[in-house]
C-alpha positions in Angstrom: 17.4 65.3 167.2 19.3 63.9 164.3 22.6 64.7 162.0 24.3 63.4 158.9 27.6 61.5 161.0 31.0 62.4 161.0 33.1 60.4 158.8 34.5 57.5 160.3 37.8 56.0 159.6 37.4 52.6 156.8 38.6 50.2 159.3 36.7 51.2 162.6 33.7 49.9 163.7 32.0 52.4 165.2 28.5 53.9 166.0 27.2 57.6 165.9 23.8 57.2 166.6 23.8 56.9 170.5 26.6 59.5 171.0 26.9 62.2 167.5 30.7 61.7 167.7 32.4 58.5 166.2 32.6 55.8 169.8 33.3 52.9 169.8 30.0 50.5 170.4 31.6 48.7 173.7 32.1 51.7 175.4 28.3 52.7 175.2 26.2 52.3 177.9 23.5 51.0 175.7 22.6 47.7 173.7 23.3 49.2 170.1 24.7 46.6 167.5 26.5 47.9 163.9 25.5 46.4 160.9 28.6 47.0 158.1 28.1 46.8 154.5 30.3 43.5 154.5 28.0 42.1 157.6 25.2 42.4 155.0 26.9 41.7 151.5 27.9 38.2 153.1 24.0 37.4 154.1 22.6 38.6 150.7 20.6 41.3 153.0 18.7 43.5 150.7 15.7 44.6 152.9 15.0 45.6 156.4 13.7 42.2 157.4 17.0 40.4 156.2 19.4 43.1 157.5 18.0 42.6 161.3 17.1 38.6 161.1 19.7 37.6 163.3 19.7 40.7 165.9 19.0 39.8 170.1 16.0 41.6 170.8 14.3 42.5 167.2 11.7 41.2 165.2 10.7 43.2 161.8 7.3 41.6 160.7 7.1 42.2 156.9 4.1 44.0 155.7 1.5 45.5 157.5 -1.4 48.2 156.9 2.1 50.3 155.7 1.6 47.8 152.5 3.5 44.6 151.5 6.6 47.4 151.0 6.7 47.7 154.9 7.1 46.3 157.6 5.9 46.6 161.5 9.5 46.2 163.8 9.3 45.1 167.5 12.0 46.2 169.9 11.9 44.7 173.8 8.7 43.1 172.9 6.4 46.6 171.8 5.4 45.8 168.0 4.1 49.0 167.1 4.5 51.1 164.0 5.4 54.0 165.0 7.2 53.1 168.8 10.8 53.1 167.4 12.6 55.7 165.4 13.8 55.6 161.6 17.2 57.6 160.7 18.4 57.9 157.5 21.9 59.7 156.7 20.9 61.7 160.4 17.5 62.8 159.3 14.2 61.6 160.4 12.6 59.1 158.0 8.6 59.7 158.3 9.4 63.4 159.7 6.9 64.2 162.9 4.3 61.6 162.2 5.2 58.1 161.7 8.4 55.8 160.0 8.3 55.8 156.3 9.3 52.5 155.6 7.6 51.6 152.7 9.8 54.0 151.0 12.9 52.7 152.5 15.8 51.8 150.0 19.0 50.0 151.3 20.6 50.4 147.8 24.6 51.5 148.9 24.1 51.5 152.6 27.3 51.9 154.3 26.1 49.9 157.8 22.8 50.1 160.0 23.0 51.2 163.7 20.6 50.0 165.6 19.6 51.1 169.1 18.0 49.3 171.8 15.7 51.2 174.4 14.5 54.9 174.4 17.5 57.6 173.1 15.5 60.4 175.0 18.5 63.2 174.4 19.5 62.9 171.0 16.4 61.8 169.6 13.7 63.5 171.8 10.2 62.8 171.4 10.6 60.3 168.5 12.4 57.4 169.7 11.1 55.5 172.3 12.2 51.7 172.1 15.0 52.1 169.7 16.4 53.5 166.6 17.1 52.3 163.5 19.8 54.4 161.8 20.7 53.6 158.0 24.1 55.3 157.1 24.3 55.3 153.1 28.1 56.3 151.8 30.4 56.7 148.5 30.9 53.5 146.3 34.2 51.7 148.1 35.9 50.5 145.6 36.2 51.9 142.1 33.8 54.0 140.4 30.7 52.2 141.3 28.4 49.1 141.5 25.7 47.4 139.2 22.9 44.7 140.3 20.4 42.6 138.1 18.1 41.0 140.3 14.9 38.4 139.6 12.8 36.0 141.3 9.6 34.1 141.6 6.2 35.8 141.7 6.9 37.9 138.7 10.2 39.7 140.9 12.9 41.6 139.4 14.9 44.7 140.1 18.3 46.5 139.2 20.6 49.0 140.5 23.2 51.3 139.8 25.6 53.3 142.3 28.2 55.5 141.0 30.8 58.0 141.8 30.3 61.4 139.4 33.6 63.3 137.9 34.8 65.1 140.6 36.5 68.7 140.8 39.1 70.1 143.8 37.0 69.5 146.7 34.1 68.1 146.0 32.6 64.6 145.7 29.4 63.1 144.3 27.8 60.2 143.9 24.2 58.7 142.0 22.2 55.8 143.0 18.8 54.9 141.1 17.3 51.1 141.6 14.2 49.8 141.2 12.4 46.9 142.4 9.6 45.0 141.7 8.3 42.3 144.0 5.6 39.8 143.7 3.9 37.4 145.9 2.0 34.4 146.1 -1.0 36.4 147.6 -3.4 37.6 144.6 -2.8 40.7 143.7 -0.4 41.8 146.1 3.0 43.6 145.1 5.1 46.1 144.9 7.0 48.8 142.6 9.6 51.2 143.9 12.1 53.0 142.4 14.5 55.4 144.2 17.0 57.9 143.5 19.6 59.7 145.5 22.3 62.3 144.3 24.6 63.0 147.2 27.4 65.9 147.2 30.4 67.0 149.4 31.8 70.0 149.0 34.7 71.8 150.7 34.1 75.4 151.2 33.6 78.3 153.5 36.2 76.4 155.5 34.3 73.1 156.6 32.4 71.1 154.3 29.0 72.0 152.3 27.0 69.1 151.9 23.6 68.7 149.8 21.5 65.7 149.0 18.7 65.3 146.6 16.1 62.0 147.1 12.9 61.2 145.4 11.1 57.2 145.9 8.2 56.5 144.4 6.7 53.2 145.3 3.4 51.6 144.2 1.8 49.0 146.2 -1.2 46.4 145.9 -1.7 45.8 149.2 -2.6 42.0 151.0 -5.8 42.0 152.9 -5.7 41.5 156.7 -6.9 37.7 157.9 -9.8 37.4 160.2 -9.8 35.8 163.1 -13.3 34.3 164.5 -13.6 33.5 167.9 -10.0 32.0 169.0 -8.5 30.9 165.7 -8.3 32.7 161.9 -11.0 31.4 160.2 -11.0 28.1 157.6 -13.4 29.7 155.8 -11.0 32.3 154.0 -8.1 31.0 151.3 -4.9 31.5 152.9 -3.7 33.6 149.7 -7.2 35.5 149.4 -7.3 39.3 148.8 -10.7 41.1 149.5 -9.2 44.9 148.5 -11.9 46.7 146.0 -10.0 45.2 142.4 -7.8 47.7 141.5 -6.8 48.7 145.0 -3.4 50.8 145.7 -1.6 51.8 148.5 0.9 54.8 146.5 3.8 56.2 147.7 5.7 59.7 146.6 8.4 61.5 148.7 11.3 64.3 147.8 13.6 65.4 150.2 16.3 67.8 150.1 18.7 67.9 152.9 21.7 70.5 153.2 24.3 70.9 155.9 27.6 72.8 157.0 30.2 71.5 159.6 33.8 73.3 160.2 36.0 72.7 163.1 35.7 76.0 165.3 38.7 75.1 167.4 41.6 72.5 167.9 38.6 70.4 169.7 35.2 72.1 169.1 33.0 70.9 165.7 30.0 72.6 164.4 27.4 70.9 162.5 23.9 72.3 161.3 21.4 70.2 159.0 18.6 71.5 157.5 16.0 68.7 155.5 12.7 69.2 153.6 10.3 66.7 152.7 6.8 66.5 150.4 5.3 62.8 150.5 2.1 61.7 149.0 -0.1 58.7 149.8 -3.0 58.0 147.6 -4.9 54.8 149.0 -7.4 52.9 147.4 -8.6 49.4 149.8 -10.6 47.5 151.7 -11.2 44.5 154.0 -13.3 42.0 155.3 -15.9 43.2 158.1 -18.5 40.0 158.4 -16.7 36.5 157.4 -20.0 35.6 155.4 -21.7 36.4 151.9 -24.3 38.7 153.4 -24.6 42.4 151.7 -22.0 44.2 152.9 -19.2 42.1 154.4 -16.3 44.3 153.5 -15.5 48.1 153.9 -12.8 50.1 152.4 -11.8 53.8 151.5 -9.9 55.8 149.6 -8.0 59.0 150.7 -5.2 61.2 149.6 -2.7 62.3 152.1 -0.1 65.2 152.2 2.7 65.4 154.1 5.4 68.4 155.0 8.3 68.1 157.1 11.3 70.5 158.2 13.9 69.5 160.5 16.8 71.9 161.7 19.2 70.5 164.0 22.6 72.8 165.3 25.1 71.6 167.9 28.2 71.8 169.2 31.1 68.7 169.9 34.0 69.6 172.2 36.2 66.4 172.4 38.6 67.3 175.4 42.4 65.6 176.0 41.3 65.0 179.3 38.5 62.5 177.9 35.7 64.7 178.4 33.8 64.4 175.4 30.4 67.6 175.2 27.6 67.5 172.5 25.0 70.6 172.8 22.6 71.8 170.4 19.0 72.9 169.9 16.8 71.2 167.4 12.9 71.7 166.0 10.9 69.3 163.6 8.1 70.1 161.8 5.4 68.0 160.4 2.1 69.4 158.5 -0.9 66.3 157.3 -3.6 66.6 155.8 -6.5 63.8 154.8 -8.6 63.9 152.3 -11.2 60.6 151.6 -14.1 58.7 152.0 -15.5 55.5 152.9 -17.9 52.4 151.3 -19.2 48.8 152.1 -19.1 46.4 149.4 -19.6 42.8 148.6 -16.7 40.4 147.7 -16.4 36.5 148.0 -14.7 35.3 151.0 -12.3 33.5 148.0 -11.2 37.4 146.8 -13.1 37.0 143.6 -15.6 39.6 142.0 -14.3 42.2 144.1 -15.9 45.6 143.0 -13.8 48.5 141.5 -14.1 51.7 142.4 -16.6 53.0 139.3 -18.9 50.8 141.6 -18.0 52.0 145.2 -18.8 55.7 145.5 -18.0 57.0 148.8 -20.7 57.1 151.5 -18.9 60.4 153.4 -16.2 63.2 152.9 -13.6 62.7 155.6 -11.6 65.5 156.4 -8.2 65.6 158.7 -5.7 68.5 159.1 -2.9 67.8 161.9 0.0 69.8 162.4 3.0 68.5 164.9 6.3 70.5 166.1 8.9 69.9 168.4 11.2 71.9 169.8 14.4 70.9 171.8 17.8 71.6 173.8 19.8 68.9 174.4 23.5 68.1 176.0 25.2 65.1 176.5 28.9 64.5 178.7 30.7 61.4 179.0 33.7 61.5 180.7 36.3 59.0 181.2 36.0 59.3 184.7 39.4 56.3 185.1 41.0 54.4 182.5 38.2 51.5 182.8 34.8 53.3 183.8 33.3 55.8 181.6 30.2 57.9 182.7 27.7 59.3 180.4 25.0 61.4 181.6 22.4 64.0 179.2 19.2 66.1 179.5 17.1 67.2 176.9 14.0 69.9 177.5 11.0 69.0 174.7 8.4 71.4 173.6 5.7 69.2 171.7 3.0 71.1 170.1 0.0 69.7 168.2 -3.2 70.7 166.4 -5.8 68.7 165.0 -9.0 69.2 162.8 -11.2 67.1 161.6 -14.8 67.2 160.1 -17.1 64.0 158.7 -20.1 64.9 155.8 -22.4 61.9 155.8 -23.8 61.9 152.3 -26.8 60.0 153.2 -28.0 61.7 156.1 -26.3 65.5 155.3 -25.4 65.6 158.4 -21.9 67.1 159.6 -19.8 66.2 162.5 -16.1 67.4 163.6 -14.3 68.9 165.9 -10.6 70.4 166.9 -8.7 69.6 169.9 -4.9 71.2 170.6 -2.3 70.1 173.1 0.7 71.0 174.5 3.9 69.5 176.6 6.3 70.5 177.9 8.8 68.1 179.5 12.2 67.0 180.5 14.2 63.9 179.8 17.1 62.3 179.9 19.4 59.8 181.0 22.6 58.4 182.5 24.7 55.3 182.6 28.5 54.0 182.7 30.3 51.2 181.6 33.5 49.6 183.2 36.0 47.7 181.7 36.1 44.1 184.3 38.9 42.6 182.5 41.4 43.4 179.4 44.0 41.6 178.3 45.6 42.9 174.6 42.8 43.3 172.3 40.2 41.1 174.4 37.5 42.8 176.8 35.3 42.6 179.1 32.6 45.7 179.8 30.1 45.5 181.8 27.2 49.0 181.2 24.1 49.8 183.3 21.9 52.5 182.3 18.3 54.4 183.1 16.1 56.8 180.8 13.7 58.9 180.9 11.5 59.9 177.6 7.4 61.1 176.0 6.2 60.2 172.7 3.4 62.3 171.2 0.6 59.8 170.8 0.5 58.2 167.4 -1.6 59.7 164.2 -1.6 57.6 161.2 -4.3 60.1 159.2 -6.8 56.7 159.1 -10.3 57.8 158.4 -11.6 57.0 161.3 -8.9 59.4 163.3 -11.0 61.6 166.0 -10.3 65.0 166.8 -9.3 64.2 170.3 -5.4 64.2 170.6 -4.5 61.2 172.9 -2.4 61.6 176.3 1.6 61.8 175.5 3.1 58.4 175.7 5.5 58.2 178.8 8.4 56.0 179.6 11.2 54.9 182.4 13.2 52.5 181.4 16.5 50.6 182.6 19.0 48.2 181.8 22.0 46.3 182.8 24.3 44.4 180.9 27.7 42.8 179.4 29.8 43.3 176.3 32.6 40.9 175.3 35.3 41.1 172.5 36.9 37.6 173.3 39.9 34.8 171.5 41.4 37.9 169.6 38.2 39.9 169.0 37.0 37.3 166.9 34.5 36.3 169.4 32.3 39.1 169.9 29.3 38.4 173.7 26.5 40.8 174.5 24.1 39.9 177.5 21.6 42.4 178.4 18.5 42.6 180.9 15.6 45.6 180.7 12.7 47.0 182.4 10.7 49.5 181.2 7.3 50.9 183.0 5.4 52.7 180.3 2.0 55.0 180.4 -0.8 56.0 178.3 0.7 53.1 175.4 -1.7 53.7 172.3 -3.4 50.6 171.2 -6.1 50.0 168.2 -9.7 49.4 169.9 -13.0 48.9 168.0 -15.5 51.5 168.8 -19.2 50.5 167.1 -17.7 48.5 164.9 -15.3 51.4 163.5 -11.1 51.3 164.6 -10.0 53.8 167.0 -6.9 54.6 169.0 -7.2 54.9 172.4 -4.5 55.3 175.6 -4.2 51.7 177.3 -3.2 52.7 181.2 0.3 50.8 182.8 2.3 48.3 181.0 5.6 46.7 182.0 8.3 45.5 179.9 10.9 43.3 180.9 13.3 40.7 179.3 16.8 39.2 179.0 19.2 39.1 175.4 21.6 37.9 174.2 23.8 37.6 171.3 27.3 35.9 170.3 29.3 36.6 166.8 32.0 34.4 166.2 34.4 35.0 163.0 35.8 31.7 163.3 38.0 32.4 160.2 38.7 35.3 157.7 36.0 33.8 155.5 33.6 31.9 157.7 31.0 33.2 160.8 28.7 32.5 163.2 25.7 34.3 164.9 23.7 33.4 167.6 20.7 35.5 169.1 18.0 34.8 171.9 15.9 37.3 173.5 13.1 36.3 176.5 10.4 39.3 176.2 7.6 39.7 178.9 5.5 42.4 178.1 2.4 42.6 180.2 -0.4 44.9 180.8 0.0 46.5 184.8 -3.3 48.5 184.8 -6.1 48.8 181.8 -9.3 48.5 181.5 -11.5 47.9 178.4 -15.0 47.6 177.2 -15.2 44.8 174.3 -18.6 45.4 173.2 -20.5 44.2 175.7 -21.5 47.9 178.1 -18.9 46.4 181.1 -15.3 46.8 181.8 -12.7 44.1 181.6 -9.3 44.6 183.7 -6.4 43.4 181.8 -4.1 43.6 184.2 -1.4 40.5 184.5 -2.3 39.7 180.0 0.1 39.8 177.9 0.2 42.4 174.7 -1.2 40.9 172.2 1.1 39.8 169.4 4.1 39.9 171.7 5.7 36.7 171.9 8.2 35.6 175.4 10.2 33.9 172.6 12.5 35.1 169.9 16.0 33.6 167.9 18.3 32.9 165.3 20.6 31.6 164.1 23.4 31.9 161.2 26.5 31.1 159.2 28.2 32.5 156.6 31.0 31.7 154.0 31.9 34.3 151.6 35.6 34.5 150.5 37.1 37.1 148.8 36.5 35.4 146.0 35.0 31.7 144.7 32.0 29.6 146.2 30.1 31.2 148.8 27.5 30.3 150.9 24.9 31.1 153.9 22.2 29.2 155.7 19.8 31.1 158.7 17.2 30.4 161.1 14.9 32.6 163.0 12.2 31.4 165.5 9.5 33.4 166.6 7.7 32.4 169.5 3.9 31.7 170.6 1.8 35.4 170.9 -1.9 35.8 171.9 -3.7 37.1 168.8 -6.0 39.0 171.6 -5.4 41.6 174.5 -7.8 39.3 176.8 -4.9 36.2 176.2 -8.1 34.1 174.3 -7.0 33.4 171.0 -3.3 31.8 170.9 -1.2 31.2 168.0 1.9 28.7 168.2 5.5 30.1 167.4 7.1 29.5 163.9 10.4 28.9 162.3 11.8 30.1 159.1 14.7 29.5 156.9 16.8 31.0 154.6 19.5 29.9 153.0 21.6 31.3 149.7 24.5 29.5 147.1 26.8 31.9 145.4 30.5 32.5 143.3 32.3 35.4 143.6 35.1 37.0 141.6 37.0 40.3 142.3 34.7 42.5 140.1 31.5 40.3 139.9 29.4 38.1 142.2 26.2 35.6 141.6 24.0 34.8 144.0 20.7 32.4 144.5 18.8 33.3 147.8 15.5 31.3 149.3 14.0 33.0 151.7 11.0 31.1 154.4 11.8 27.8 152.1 9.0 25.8 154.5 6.4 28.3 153.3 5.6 29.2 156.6 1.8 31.5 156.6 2.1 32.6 160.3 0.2 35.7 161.7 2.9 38.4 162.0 1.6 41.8 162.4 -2.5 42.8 163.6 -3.8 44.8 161.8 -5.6 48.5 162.9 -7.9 48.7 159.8 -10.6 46.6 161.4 -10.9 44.4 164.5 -9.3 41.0 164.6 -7.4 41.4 161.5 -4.1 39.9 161.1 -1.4 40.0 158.6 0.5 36.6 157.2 4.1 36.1 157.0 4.9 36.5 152.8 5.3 32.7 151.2 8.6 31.4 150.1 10.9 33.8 147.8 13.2 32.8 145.5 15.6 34.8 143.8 19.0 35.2 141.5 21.2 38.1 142.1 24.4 39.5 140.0 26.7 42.1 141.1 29.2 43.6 139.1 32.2 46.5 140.5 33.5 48.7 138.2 
């Protein structure tokens, strides 16, 4: 399913992630855009939400029930947690359960590939709207780079990145930052500190390669916002926090990852990755239930959670003269949870204050969960270059998908015990196939037009919540196609994508309130269906210009759901909630070599229901960011604003309790030196 890429030459732009061999993006027949380490040096893009502000098609909603650390991404207008996949250096980040993005560092990224649609042959059972693939590489110039960082709301961080003495062969290089991020919520923050020690060896004819991670990040999470009746309520302080005091959301996770690849012939390579993980979340939080100061309005837990994931990936590349290009391999991923916690009401003032701590909140149950995920693949992708302007690309991938699940509830109060196991099993093919043709070409301007159809499953999600069942949800399924254009126009300076989709998708996992208490459940039909585009423009060496609008209609085809009241309601023809038909931005940047640099940015989200029954709108929002700077040829300053207007929008629901929504983060401020040595 995944692999640490090929090197790629300095100068290319190129993308591994849709086709495991360097290719260059135009020639895919997919919507996949590269992010370089100058695209996001010249935007001051330091976090996921930055890096992807001003992409056709993707939203990234900071925060979420992940913790203000995260973030919740929407691809082709599906904003779900777990719907797309995270890679990092070829490895799944989150394993077989769900993304890890709260431990996600960008420190010394090398570019970000990201994927539009399903990638049902490389990626399997794990991607199903798109992929997110964060290449990390070697310092580029000199030994290394420093960064001193600090902002408002108590922020500051610092980095290092260095090149280690090297011997015949080999290469190494260390990177250990930390950040710490405030916000104008009460007590909501963040601590992380990461470190990564990368080596390159040549040996045994090919080249050894072993990597050594740990992040450890500590989070006060925000409190979700209630929503009563059609609108969040006005009784509630915008910045309120009703977590237990004291609350946590705690992050560990070590990963070793090792791999060999040697060329077997003149145009055969062998790769083989082999990655182990050990992550640790201890929660401690809570959240409004009853928007009023009757005993209890609030419940919370706490639970420990344990995580183990292997991956193993081998395969094959034959890169004929005749431009035939063969990838074939056999993957498995393994993932082991368990949950350990329990559950309370409190009281806490709908202002946040005189919260509880947890010497006072005993828990009312022990909640145990034990889930254990693997997936098995083969895989093999051909494109051929069938004439010198149409490529065709075709693959097939058979999936194995195994899952067991345990679960048992002791109600202190009443003694009584309830749990239950459930297993399931599928096996299932996918694939896909599309071609792109070169219209027009004249020197190093282009004109492709691509068209392509997949087929994938997804596991259904398991986020270890305490209120997870035993009963292992129907496998999400997928069809999916799209048409579109790529442009490299005045020079390739100029640089057009327009892209349409529709995607038909079964047994989509959506949050649901069961007697009172949040469940996931399988939501029937939905259709998926939009238009992108995007346009960079490098008008000079120095100075450029983005441009992205995406239309999103994402509507339910055939569900039917009982809010409460003993009856069915038939969704069919609503839109998902918190799906909006709107998205945009737009951007320009001036960063010289060296001396004054500058950028300014907008993105525009547009109007979402808050509800799956289309009741409750909310308008769409703007935000702005903007950043001043000077650079010199071994140092640079920076001071960035990010959502200057102090914009408090609802941008993520929440699946901790029923009509709980999370708010966009308050204006940022922040100064930011660089130095190269």
């Amino acid at each position: 399913m995944f692999q640490t890429p090929p090197p790629v030459p300095p100068a290319a732009v190129v993308e591994v992630t849709a086709t495991r061999f360097p290719e260059d993006p135009a020639k895919v027949p997919a919507s996949i855009t590269v992010l370089t380490a100058r695209d996001l040096a010249e935007r001051g893009a330091t976090d996921l939400g930055s890096a992807l502000a001003l992409l056709a098609g993707v939203s990234i909603a900071p925060g979420g029930d992940g913790g203000p650390a995260g973030s919740v991404p929407e691809f082709w207008g599906l904003k779900e947690f777990d719907a797309f996949l995270l890679v990092v250096d070829g490895v799944p980040w989150g394993g077989a359960f769900n993304p890890a993005l709260s431990t996600l560092s960008l420190e010394g990224v090398e570019r970000i590939e990201i994927q539009r649609g399903s990638a049902p042959v490389l990626y399997g059972a794990t991607s199903f709207v798109g992929v997110i693939h964060v290449i990390r590489g070697l310092p580029p110039e000199g030994r290394g780079t420093a960064r001193l960082s600090a902002g408002s709301h108590g922020t500051f961080g610092g980095a290092v990145s260095l090149r280690l003495p090297a011997r015949a062969g080999t290469e190494a290089m260390l990177t250990v930052d930390h950040d710490s991020q405030g916000f104008e919520d009460a007590r909501t923050g963040f601590k992380r500190t990461h470190l990564l020690w990368r080596n390159r060896i040549q040996a045994l004819d090919g080249v050894v390669r072993f990597d050594l991670e740990g992040t450890a990040a500590d989070q006060q999470p925000a409190s979700p916002f209630p929503r009563v009746g059609r609108t969040l309520t006005d009784q509630v302080p915008l910045n309120a926090n009703h977590n237990p005091a004291g609350a946590y959301l705690n992050d560990r996770r070590a990963t070793f990852t090792t791999g060999y690849e040697r060329t077997l012939a003149s145009a055969t390579l062998w790769s083989t990755t082999l990655s182990v993980s050990r992550a640790r979340q201890d929660a401690f939080r809570g959240f409004l239930t009853d928007v009023g100061t009757t005993a209890p309005n609030a419940h919370g837990f706490r639970e420990r959670i344990d995580l183990t994931d292997v991956y193993l990936d081998s395969h094959l590349t034959w890169l004929r003269g005749d431009g035939l290009k063969l990838v074939a391999g056999l993957d498995h991923l393994h993932g082991q949870g368990r949950g350990r916690g329990g559950d309370f009401d409190y009281l806490v003032n709908l202002d946040g204050s005189g919260a509880p701590g947890a010497a006072d909140l005993p828990s009312q149950a022990d909640i145990r969960i034990d889930d254990r995920r693997d997936f098995s693949g083969f895989y093999a992708l051909a494109q051929w270059q069938v004439a010198p302007r149409l490529i065709v690309e075709a693959g097939l991938r058979l999936t194995r998908a195994e899952e067991t699940r345990r679960t048992a509830t002791l109600d202190f109060a009443s003694g009584t015990e309830e749990g239950g196991s459930d297993a399931r099993t599928t096996t299932r093919l996918g694939g896909s196939a599309g071609a792109t043709w070169t219209a027009w070409r004249r020197g190093e301007d282009r004109v492709n037009l691509f068209a392509g159809v997949r087929s994938t499953f997804k596991p259904a999600a398991m986020d270890f919540g305490l209120d997870s069942g035993s009963l292992i949800l129907k496998p999400e399924t997928a069809t999916s196609y799209d048409l579109g254009l790529k442009a490299d126009l005045v020079d390739r300076k100029l640089a057009l994508e327009v892209s349409t989709f529709l995607m038909d998708f079964e047994d989509l996992v959506v949050p649901q309130s069961a007697a009172g208490a949040p469940v996931l459940v399988n939501a029937g039909t939905e259709r998926f269906q939009g238009v992108e585009a995007s346009a960079i423009w490098r008008l000079t060496h120095d100075l450029a210009a983005r441009l992205a609008y995406s239309y999103h209609d994402a509507r339910f085809r055939d569900y039917a759901k009982d809010f409460g009241d003993g009856t069915l309601t038939q969704l069919a023809g609503k839109r998902l909630e918190m799906s909006p038909y709107h998205l945009g931005g737009l951007g320009l940047t001036y960063a010289p070599a060296q001396g004054f640099t500058a950028s300014a940015e907008m993105a525009y989200v547009g109007a979402v229901f808050l509800n799956q029954r289309n009741t409750a709108p909310a308008g769409g929002y703007a935000t702005f960011a903007t950043s001043l700077g000077w650079r010199e040829r071994t140092w640079e300053l920076r001071l960035e604003g990010r959502n200057l207007t102090d914009c408090r929008k609802p941008v993520a629901e929440s699946e901790l309790g029923d009509a709980q929504y999370y708010l966009l983060p308050g204006r940022q401020v922040s100064v930011t030196a660089r130095y190269r040595f």
